[in-house]
VOMARZA-209299 format. One record per residue (C-alpha): residue in one letter; residue number from 1; chain; x, y, z. Coordinates in steps of 0.1 Angstrom, whole numbers, plus 5000, padded with zeros to 4 digits. Layout:
// VOMARZA-209299
type_seq_mol_east_north_up
a_NUM_A_X_Y_Z
...
//
This chain:
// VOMARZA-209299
type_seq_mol_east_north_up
x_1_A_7493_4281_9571
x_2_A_7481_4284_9602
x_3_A_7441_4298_9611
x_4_A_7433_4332_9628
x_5_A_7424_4315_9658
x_6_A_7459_4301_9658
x_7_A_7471_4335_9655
x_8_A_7446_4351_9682
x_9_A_7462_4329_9710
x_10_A_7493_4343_9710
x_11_A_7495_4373_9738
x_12_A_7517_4400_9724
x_13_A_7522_4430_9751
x_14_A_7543_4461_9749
x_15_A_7567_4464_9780
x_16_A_7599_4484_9792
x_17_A_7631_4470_9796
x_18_A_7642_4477_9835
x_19_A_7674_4457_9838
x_20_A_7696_4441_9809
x_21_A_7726_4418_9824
x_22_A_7752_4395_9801
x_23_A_7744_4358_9802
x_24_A_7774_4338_9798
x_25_A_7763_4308_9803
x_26_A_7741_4310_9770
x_27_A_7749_4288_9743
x_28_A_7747_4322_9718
x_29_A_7760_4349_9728
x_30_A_7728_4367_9749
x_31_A_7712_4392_9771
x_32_A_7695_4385_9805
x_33_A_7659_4409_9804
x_34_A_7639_4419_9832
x_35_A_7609_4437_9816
x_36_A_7583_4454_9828
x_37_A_7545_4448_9817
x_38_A_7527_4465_9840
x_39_A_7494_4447_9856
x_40_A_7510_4415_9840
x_41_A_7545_4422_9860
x_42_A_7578_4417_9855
x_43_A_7590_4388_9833
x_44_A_7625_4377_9823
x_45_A_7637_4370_9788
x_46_A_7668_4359_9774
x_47_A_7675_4379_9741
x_48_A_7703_4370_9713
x_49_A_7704_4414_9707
x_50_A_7741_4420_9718
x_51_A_7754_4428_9681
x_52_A_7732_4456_9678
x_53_A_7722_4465_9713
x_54_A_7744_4474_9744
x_55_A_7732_4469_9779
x_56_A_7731_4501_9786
x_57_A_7707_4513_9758
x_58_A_7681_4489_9765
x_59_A_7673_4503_9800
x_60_A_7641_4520_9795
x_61_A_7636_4507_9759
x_62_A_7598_4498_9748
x_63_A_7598_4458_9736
x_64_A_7569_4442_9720
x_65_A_7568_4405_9735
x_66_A_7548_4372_9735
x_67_A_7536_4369_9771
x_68_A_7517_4337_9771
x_69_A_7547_4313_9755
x_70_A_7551_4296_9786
x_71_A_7585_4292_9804
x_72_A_7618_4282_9782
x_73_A_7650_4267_9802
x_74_A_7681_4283_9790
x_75_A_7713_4269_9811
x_76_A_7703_4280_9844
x_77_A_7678_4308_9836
x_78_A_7638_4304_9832
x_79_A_7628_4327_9803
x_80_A_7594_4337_9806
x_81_A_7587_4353_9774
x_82_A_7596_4357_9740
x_83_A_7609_4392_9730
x_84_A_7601_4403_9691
x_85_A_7625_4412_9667
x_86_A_7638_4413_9631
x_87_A_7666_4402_9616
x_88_A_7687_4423_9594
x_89_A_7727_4415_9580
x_90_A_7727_4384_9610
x_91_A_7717_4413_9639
x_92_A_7686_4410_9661
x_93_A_7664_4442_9655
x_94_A_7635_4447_9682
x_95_A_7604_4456_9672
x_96_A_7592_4489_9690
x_97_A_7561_4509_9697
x_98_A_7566_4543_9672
x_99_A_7556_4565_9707
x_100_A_7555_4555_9743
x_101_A_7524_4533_9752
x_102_A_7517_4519_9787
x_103_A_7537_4491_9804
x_104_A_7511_4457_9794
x_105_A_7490_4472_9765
x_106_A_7480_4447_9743
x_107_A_7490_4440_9707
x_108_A_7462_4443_9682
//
């Protein structure tokens, strides 16, 4: 168990996914994310979703992420912070804001 205060650090932010690219060079098979958080910026992300998500789907789509995670070195790539998701029968299922909120919004 960990405390609240734990908990209270992490920096979860809603953002839109503005360009999705394969990543071959991933060790699991993965999407490349450039995600928009608004007065935060963009970040990139590196996302194991390609069983249930195609590229072309995710442009546009509303992600909740962890912004503050600190940078993550994945082959040649610097992944910048940690998209949310469930799984569910081995797929990746993001979580999602029920109706559009702004780009950097904080997670309560």
């Amino acid at each position: 168990m960990i405390d609240y205060s734990t908990f209270e650090k992490l920096d979860l932010r809603v953002g839109t996914i503005l360009n999705a690219k394969d990543f071959p060079k991933a060790k699991k098979t993965a999407y490349k994310l450039e995600i928009d958080f608004g007065p935060i910026g963009i970040l990139k992300s590196s996302a194991q979703i390609t069983k249930r998500y195609c590229l072309e789907e995710l442009l546009g789509k509303q992600i909740i992420a962890v912004v503050n995670i600190g940078i993550r070195k994945i082959a040649d790539f610097e992944s910048q912070c940690l998209v949310l998701g469930a799984t569910k029968n081995n797929e990746v299922i993001l979580l999602t804001p029920e109706s559009e909120i702004p780009n950097g919004e904080q997670v309560l």
